[in-house]
Rosetta silent file (secondary structure, phi, psi, omega in degrees, C-alpha in Angstrom):
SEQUENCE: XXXXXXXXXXXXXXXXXXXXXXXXXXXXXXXXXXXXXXXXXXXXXXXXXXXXXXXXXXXXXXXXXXXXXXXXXXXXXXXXXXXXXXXXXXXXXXXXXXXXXXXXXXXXXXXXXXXXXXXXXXXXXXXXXXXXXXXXXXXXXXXXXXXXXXXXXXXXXXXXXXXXXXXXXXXXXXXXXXXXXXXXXXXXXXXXXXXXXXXXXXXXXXXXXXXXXXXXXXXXXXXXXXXXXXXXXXXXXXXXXXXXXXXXXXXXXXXXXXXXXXXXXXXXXXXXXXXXXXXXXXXXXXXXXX
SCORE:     score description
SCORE:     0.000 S_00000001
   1 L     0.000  140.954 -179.227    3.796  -40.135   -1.445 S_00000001
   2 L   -76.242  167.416  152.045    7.025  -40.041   -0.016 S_00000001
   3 L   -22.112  -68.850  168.385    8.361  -38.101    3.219 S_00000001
   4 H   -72.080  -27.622  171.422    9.900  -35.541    1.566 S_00000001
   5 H   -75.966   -8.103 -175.525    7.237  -34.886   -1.053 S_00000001
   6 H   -75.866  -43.552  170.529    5.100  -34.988    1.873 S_00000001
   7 H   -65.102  -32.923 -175.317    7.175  -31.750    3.040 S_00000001
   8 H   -61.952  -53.870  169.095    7.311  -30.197   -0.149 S_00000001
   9 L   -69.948   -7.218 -171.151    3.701  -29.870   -0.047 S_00000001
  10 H   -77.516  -43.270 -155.449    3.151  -28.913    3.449 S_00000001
  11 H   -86.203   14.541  170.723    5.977  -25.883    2.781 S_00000001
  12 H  -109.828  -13.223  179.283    4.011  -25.020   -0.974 S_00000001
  13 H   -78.914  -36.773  170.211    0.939  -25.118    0.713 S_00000001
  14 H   -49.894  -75.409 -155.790    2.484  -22.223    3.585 S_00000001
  15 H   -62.586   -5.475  162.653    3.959  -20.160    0.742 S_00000001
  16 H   -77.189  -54.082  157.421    0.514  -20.167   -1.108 S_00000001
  17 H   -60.601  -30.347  179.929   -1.127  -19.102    2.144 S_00000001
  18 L   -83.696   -8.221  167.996    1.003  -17.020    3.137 S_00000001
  19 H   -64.813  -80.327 -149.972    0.455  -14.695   -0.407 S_00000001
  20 H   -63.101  -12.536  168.017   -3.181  -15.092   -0.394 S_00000001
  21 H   -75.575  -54.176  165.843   -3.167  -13.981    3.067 S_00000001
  22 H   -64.026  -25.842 -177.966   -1.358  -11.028    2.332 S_00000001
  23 H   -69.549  -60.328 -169.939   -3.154  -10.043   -0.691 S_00000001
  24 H   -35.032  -60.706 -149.852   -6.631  -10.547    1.320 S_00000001
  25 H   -95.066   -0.390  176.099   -5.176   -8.100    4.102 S_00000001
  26 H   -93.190  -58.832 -174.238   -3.471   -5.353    1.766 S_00000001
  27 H  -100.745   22.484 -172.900   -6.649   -5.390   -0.149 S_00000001
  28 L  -129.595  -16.045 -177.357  -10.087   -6.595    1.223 S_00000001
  29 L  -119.794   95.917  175.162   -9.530   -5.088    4.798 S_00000001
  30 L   -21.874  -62.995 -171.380   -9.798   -1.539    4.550 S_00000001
  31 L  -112.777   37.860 -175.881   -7.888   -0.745    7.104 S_00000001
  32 L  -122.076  173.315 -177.650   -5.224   -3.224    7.636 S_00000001
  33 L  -124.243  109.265  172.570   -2.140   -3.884    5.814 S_00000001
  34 L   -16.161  136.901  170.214    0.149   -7.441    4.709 S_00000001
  35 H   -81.874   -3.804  170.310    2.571   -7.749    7.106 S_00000001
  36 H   -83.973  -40.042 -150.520    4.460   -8.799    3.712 S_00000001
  37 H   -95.244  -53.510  172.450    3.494   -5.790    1.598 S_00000001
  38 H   -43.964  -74.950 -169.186    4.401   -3.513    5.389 S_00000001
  39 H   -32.175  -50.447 -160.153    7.812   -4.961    5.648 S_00000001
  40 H   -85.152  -37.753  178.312    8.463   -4.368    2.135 S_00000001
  41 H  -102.172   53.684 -179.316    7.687   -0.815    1.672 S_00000001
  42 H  -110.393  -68.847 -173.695    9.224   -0.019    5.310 S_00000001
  43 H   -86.737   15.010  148.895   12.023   -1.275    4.057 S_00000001
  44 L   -63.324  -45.706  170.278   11.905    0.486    0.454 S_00000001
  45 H   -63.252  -27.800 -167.177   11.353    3.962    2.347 S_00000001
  46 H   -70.124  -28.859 -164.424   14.558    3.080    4.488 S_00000001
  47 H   -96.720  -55.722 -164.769   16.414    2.989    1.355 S_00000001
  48 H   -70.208  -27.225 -177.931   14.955    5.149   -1.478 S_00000001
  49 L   -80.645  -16.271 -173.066   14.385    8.378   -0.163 S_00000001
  50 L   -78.721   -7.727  154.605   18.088    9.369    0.466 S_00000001
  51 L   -82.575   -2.588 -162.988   18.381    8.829   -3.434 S_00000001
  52 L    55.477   90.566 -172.514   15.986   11.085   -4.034 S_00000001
  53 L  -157.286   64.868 -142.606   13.654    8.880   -5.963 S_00000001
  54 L   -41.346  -68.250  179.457    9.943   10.055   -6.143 S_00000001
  55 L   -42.927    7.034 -175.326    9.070    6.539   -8.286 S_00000001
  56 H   -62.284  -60.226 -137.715   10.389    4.453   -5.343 S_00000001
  57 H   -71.527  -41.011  169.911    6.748    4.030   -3.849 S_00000001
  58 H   -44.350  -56.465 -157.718    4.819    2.511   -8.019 S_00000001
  59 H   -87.825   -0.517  151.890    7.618    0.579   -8.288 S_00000001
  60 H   -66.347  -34.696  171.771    7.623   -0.713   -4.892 S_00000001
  61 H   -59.359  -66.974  176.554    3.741   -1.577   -5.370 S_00000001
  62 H   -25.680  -46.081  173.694    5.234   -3.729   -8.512 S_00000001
  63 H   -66.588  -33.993 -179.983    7.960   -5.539   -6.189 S_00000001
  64 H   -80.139  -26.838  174.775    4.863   -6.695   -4.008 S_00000001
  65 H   -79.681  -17.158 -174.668    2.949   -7.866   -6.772 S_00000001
  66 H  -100.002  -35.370  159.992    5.593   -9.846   -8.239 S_00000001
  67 H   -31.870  -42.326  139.335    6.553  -10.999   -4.908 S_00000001
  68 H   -53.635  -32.117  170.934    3.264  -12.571   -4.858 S_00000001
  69 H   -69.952  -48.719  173.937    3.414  -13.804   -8.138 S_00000001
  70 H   -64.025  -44.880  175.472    6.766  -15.861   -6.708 S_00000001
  71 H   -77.078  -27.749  141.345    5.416  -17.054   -3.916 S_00000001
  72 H   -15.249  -62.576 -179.965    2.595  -18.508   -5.563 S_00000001
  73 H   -60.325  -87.867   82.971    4.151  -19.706   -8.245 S_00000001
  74 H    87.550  -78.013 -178.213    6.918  -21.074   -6.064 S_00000001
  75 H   -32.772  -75.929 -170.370    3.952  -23.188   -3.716 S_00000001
  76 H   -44.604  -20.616 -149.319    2.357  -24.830   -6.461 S_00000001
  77 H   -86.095  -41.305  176.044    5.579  -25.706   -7.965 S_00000001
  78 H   -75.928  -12.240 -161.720    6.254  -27.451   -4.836 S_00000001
  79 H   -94.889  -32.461 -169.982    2.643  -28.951   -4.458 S_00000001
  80 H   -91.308  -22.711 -167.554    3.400  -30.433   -8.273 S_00000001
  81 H   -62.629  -61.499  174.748    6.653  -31.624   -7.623 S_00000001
  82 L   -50.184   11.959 -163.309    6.425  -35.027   -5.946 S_00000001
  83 L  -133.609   -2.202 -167.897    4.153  -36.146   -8.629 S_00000001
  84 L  -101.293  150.769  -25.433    6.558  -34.748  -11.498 S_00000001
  85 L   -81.060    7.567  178.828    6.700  -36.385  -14.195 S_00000001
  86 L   -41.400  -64.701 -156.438    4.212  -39.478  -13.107 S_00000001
  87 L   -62.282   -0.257 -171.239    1.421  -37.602  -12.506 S_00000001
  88 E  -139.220  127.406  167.689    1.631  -35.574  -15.763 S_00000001
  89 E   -65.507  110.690  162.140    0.805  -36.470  -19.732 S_00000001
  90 E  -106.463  161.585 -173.185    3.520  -35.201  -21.814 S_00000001
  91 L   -81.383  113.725  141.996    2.974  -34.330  -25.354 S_00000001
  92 L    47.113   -2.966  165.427    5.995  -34.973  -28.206 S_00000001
  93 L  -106.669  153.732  179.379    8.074  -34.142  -25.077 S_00000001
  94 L  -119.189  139.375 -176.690   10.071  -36.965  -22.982 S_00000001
  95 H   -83.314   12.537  167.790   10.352  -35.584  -19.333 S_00000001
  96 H  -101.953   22.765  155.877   13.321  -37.340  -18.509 S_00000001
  97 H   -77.039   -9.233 -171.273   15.135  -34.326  -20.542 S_00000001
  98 L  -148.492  176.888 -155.636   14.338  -32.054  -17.842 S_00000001
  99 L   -71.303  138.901  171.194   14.619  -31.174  -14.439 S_00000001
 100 H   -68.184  -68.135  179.353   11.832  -32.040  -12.305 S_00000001
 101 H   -32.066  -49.321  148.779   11.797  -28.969  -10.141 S_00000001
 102 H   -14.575  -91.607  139.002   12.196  -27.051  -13.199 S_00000001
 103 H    -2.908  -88.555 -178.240    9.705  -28.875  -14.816 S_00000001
 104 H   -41.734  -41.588 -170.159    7.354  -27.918  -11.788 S_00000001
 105 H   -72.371  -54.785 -172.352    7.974  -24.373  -11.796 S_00000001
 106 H   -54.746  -37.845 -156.920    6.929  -24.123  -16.007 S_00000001
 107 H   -87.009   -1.801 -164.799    4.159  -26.209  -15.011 S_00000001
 108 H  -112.302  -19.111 -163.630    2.751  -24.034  -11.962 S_00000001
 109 H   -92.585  -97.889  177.530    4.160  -20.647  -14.398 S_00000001
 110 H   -10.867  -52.670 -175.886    1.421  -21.939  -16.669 S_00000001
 111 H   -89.055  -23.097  171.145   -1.290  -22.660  -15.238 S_00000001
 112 H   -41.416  -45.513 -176.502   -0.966  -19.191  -12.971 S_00000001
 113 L  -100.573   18.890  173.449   -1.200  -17.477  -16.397 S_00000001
 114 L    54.799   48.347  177.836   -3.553  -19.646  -17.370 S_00000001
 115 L   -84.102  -38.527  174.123   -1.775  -20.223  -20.892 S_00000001
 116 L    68.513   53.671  163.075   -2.579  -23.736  -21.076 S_00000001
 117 L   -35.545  -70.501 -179.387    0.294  -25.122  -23.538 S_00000001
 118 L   110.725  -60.244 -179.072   -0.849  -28.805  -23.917 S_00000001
 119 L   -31.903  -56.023  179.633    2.655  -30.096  -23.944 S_00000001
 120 E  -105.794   62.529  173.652    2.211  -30.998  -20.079 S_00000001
 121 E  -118.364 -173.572 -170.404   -0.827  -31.903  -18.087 S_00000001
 122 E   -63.301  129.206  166.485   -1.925  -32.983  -14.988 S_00000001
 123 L   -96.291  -50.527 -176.247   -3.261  -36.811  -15.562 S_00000001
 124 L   -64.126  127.272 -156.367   -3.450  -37.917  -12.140 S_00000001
 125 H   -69.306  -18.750  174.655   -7.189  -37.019  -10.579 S_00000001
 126 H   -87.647   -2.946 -168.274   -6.311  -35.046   -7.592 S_00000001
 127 H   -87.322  -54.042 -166.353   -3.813  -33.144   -9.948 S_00000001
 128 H   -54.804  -61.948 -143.652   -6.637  -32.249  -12.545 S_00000001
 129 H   -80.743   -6.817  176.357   -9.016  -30.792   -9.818 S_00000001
 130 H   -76.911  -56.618 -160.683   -6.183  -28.776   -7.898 S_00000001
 131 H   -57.864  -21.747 -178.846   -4.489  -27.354  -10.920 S_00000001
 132 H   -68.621   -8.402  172.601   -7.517  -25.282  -12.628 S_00000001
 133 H   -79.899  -23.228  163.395   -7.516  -23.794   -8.924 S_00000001
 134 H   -41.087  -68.089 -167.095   -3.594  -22.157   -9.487 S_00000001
 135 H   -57.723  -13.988 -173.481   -5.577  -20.716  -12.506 S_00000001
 136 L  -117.074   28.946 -173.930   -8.142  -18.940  -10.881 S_00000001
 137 L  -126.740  -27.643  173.721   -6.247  -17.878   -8.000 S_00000001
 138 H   -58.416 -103.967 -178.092   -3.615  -16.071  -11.428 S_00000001
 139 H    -7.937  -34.305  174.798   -6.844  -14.620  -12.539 S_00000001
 140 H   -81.578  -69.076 -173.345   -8.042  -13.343   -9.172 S_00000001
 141 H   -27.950  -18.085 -157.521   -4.101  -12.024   -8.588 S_00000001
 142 H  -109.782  -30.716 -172.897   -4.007  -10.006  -11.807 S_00000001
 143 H   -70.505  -33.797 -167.746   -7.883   -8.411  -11.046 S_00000001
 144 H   -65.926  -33.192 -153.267   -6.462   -7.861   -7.399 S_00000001
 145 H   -92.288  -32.076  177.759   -3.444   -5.768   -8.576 S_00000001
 146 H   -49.981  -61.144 -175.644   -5.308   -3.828  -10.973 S_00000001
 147 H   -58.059   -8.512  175.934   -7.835   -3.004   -8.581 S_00000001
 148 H   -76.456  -49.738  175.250   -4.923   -1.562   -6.172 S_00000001
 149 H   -55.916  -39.632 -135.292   -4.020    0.821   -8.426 S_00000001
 150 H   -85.512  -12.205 -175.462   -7.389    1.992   -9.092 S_00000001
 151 H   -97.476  -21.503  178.820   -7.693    2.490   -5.433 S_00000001
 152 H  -106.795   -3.062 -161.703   -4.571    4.467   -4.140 S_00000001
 153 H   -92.776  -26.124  155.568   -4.243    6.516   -7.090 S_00000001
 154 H   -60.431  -12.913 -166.461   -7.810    8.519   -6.289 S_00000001
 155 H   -92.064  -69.357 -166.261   -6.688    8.545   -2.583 S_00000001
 156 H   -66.499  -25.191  148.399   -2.895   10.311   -3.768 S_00000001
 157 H   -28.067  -78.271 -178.821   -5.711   12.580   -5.820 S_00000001
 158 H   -59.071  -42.422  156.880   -7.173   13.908   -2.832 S_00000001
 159 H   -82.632   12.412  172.625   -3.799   14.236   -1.017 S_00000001
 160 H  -109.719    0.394 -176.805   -2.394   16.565   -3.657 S_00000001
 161 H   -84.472  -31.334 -169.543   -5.666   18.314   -3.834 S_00000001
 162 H   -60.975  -64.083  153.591   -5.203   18.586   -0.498 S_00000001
 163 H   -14.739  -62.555  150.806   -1.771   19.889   -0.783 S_00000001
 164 H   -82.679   13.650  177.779   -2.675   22.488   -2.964 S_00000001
 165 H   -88.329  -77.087  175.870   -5.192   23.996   -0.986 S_00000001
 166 H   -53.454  -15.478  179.566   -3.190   24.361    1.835 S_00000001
 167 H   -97.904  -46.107  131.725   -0.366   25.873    0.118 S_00000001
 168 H     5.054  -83.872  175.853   -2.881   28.178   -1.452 S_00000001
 169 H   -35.533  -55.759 -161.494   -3.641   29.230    1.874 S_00000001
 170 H   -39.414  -51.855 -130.840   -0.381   29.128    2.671 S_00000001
 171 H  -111.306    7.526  151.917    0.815   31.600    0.553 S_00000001
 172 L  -111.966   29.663  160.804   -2.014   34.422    0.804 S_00000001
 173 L    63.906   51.816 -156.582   -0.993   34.193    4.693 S_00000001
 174 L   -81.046   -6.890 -171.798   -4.501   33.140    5.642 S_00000001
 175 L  -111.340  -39.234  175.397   -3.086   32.105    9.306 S_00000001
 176 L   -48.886  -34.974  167.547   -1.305   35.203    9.576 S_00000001
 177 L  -127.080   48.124  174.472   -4.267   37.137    8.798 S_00000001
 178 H   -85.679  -18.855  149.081   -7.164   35.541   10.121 S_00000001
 179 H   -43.369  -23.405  172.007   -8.095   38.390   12.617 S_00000001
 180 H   -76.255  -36.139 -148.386   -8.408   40.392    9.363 S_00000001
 181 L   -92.581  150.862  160.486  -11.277   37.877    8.138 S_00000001
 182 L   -47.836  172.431  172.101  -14.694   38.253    9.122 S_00000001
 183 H   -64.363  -41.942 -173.487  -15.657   35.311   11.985 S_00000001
 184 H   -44.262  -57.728 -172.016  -17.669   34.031    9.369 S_00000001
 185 H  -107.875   13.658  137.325  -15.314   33.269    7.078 S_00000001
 186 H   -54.609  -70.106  165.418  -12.354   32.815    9.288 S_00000001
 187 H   -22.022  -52.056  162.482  -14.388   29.801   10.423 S_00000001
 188 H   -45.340  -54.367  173.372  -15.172   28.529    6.788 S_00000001
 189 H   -85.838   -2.732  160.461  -11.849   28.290    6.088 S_00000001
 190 H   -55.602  -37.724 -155.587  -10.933   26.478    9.138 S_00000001
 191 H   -77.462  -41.562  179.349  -13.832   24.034    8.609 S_00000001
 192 H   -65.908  -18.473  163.772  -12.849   23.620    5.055 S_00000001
 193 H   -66.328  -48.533  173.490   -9.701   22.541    6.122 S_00000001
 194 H   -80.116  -32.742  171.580  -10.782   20.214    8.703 S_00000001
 195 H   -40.028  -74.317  173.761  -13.526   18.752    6.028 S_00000001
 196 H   -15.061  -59.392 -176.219  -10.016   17.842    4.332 S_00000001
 197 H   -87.277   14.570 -173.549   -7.898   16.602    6.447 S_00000001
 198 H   -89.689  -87.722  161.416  -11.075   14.139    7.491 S_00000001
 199 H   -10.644  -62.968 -172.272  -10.797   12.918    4.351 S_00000001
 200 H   -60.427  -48.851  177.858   -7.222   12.721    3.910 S_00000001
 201 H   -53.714  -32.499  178.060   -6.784   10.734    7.632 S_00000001
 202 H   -94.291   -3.075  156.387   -9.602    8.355    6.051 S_00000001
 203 H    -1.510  -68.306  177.091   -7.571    7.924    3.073 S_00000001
 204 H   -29.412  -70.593 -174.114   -5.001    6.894    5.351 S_00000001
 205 H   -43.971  -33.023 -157.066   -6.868    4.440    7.148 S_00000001
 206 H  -111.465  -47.597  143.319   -7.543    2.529    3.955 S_00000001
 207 L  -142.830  135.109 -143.778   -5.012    2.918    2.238 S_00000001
 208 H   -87.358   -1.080  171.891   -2.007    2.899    4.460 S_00000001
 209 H   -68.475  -20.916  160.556    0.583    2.605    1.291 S_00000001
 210 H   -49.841  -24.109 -179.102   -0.202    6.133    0.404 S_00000001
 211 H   -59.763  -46.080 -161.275    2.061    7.246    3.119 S_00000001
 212 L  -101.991  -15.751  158.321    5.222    6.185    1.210 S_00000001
 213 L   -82.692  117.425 -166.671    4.235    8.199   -1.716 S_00000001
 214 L   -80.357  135.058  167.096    6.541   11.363   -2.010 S_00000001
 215 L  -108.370  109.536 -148.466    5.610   14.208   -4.067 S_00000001
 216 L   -57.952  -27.785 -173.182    8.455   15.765   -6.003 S_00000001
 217 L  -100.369  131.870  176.470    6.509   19.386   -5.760 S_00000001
 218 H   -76.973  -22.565  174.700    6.156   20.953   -2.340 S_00000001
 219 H   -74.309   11.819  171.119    2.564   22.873   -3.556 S_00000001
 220 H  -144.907   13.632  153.155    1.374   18.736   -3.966 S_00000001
 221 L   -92.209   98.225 -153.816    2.716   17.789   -0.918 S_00000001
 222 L   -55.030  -30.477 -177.896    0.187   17.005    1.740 S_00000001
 223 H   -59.865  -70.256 -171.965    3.184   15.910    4.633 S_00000001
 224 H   -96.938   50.817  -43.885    4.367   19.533    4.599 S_00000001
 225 H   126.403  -63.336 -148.179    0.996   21.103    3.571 S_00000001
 226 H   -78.241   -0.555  165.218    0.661   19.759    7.469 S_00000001
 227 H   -64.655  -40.760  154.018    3.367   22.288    8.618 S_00000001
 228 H   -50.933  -62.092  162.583    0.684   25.107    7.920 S_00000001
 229 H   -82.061   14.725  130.774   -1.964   23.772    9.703 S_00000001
 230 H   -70.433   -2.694  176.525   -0.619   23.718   12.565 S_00000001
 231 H   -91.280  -33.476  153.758    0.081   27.486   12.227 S_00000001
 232 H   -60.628  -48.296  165.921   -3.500   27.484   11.248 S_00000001
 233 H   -61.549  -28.184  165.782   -5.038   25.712   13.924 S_00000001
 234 H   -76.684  -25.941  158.434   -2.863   27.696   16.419 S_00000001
 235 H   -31.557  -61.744 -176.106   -4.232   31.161   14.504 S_00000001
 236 H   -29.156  -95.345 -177.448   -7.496   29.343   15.293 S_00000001
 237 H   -26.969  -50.064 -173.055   -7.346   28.375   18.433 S_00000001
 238 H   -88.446    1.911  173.289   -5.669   32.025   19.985 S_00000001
 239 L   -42.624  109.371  164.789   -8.713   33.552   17.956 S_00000001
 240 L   -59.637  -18.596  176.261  -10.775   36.027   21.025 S_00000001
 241 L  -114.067  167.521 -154.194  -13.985   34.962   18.677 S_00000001
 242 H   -62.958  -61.992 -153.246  -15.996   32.036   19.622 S_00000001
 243 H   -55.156  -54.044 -164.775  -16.846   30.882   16.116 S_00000001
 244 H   -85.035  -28.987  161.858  -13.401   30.578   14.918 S_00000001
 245 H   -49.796  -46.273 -167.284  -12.324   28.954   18.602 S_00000001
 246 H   -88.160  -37.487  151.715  -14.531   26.402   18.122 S_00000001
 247 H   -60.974  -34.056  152.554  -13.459   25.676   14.600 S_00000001
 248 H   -24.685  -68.695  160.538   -9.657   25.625   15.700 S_00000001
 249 H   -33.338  -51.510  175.925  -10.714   23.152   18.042 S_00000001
 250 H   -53.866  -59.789 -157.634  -12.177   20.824   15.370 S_00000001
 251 H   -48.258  -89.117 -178.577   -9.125   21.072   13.134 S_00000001
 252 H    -0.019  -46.121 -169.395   -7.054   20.730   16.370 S_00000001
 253 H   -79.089  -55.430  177.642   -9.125   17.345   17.375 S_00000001
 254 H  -112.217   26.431  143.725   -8.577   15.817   13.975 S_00000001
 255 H   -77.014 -103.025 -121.128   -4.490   16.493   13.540 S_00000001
 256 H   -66.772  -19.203  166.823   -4.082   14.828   16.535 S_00000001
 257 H   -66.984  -20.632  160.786   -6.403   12.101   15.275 S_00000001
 258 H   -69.332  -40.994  157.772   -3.899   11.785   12.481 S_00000001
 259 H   -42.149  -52.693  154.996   -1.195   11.936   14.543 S_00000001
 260 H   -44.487  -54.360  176.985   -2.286    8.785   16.551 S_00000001
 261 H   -65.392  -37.347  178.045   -2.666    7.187   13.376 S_00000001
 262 L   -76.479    2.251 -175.317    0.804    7.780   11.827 S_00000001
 263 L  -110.419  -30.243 -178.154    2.574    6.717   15.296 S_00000001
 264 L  -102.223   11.263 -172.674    0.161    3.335   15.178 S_00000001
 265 L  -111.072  -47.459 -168.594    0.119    2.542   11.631 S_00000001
 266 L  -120.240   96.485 -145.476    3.904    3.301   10.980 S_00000001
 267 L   -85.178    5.299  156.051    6.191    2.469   13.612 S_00000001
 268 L   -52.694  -45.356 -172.950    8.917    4.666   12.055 S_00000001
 269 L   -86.860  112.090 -159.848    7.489    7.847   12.274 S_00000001
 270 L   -90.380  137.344  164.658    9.346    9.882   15.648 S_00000001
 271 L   128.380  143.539  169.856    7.831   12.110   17.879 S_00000001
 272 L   -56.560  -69.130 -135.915    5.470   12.359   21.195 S_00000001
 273 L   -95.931  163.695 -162.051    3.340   15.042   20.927 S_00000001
 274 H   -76.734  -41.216 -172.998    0.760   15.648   17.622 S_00000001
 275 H   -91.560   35.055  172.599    3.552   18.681   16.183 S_00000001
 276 H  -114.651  -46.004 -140.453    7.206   16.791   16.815 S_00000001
 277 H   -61.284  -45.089  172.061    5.070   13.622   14.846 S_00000001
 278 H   -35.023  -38.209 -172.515    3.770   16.244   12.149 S_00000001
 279 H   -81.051  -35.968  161.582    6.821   17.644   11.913 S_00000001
 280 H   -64.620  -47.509 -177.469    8.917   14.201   11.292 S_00000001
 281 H   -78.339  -32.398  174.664    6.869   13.316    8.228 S_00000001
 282 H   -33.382  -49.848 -159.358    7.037   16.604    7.155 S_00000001
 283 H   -83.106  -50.921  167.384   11.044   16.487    7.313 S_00000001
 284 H   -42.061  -51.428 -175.217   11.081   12.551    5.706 S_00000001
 285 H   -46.440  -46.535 -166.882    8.630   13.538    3.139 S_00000001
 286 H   -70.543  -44.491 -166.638   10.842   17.091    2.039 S_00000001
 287 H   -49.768  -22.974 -157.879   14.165   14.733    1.344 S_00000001
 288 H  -111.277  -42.199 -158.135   12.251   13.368   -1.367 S_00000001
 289 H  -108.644  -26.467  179.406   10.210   16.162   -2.723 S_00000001
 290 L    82.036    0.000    0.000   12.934   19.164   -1.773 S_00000001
């Protein structure tokens, strides 16, 4: 192999790793993210919400998936290329009609989707036992993307369930009148609250792309949802009975554990203190949902 085909493979062999790396680390590690898949819907939020354009964050999942799909593609293409056309039996076709690089790309776009044409294959023996691995790395890629949906869309469940609940609250003035409530059940609904937001923060944690989905309705939006509990947890909190003090406290303990998390997961998100950071997604979130 020559010098340069010698490069070609070292740089298709990067861009192959460097997918499969990201895919591993958006989806097999709970709580981490691609630094490919970050970047890209960092810079999708930078853009899309000042159009007002709820479908930014699906079709941003899509851009990452295809993105993957390119660089894949892209590697192998380069991994086949110094070997195009020796290394490959064509069929009724003569390969000095077509481009090699070309050529490379069709032949790495194939076996990714595992169509298996016949018109081209690998002859040459390290080419046979690499290419069936392109196919089963298409085949993993298509189960992986699937399984992404199926994973943030119960998660964006839970934060509009959340969402209504709190706006619920919201809007029979449950912080306003929790001195009216028994202890008992001033307490419940703190604690049911903090059950929630438990939940929602480990959502978060797992999956951190939920973040960039905006919800067009403010009653399904969990970001300003969190403007109310902080008026609840300060109800809480100035509460004279123990019971409801001590729930206040909870809720109190895990907003600011949420808080931590949106200032270390997303280095976007402005503010010190747990209500300036609450208060920033709140205000990003409403451009989008109004």
């Amino acid at each position: 192999m020559t010098f340069p085909g010698i490069v070609a493979t070292l740089v298709g062999v990067i861009l192959i790793v460097t997918a499969l790396h990201d895919v591993f680390r958006t989806l097999l590690r709970p709580s981490e993210t691609g630094r490919l898949t970050h970047v890209i819907f960092r810079l999708s939020w930078a853009i899309v919400p000042s159009r007002r354009f709820p479908a930014s964050a699906p079709l941003t999942i899509l851009v990452v998936i295809g993105v993957w799909v390119a660089l894949i593609t892209l590697g192998w293409a380069l991994v086949y290329l110094p070997h195009m056309p020796d290394g490959f039996a064509y069929q009724s076709l003569d390969p000095a009609e077509f481009n090699p690089f070309a050529e490379s790309v069709t032949m790495s776009l194939v076996a990714l989707t595992t169509l298996g044409l016949g018109d081209v294959v690998p002859a040459q023996p390290v080419l046979r036992v690499v290419s069936p691995l392109e196919a089963l790395m298409g085949f993993a890629l298509l189960s992986a993307a699937v399984s992404w949906f199926m994973q943030l869309y119960p998660a964006l469940a839970r934060r509009r369930a959340f969402g209504l609940q709190i706006e619920s609250l919201r809007r029979s003035r449950a912080a306003e009148d929790i001195e009216v409530f028994s202890a008992e059940r001033a307490a419940s609904i703190i604690d049911r609250v903090t059950e929630s937001l438990a939940v929602l923060t480990a959502d978060l944690v797992q999956n951190s792309e939920i973040f960039y989905f905006a919800d067009e309705s403010r009653r399904l939006s969990a970001p300003q949802a969190m403007e109310y509990v902080l008026e609840l947890r300060d109800a809480a909190v100035a509460s004279p009975r123990v019971a409801v003090v001590s729930a206040g406290r909870a809720l109190a303990a895990i907003v600011d554990q949420l808080a931590d998390l949106l200032k270390a997961q997303y280095p976007h998100v402005r503010g010190e203190s747990t209500d300036e950071v609450v208060t920033d997604v709140a205000v990003a979130h409403r451009r989008v949902a109004g």
